[in-house]
Each structure stands twice: as structure tokens, then as C-alpha cells.
C-alpha positions, 0 to 999 in steps of 0.5 A: 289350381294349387297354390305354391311357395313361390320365390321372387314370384316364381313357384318354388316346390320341395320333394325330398332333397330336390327343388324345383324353382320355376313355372312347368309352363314356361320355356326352362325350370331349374332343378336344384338338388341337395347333394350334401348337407350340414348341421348347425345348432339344431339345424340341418342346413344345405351344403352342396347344392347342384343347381341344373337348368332344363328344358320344359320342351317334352320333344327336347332329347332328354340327354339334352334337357339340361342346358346350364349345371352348375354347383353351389355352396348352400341353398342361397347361392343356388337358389340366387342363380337360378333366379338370375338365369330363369331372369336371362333366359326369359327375358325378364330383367326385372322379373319381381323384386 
């Protein structure tokens, strides 16, 4: 099986201006996409980052997948409360530090 960045002890994957932040096997992943982006120096940083917390369920009616959305400024944020609702949705409180 391939290896991937993981944050927090969750694999974290990149396609484009979209994330996804969690295992496929488990109950929920998250979906983080970069709507806006901004630059700093010689950096192009995220701005606006919608953060939408799905089902993995494939019986789930796809207009119900998304079970929590919600919009972040930059990539920290957005990735911090993926982390904290992944954490509650799957019981785990003390996932990895």
C-alpha cells in the first residue's frame, strides 16, 4: 500500500486545489478545498479554504454525504478543525499528538 503525508497520524493527499484530510476506510474523511489564494513574498499562500466533512458510506445519497461545511481563513484553520472533527466523529480524543 502507498505511503502518504499523513497530519496528526491521518493520511493527508493533495490534487490540485483540493485535500483530502483522513482514512477512505473509516466512517468520514474531510474534503478541503482552496477557493481563494493569496501571495506573500514568494509565496502563494491559501486564503479562503472550505473545509466539508463527508461520509465514506457509497449507500449514503450523495446529496447527503456532507454532514459538516464550513469556511476557513488559510490552510491552518481549516485543516485544525478537520482534525477536531474527524477526533469527535470517531471517538478518538486523543487521536495522535
Amino acid at each position: 500500500m502507498a505511503k502518504f503525508f499523513e497530519y496528526k497520524g491521518r493520511p493527508l493527499v493533495r490534487n490540485g486545489n483540493t485535500l483530502y484530510y483522513g482514512n477512505m476506510f473509516d466512517p468520514y474523511v474531510v474534503m478541503l478545498q482552496v477557493v481563494s489564494t493569496r501571495e506573500k513574498d514568494d509565496l502563494v499562500l491559501a486564503d479562503k479554504v472550505t473545509v466539508q466533512m463527508m461520509s465514506t458510506d457509497p449507500t449514503v445519497d450523495p446529496m447527503k454525504m456532507v454532514v459538516k461545511k464550513s469556511e476557513k481563513n488559510g490552510l491552518y484553520q481549516a485543516i485544525d478543525i478537520a482534525s477536531i472533527w474527524l477526533d469527535r466523529a470517531l471517538g478518538e480524543e486523543n487521536h495522535a499528538e
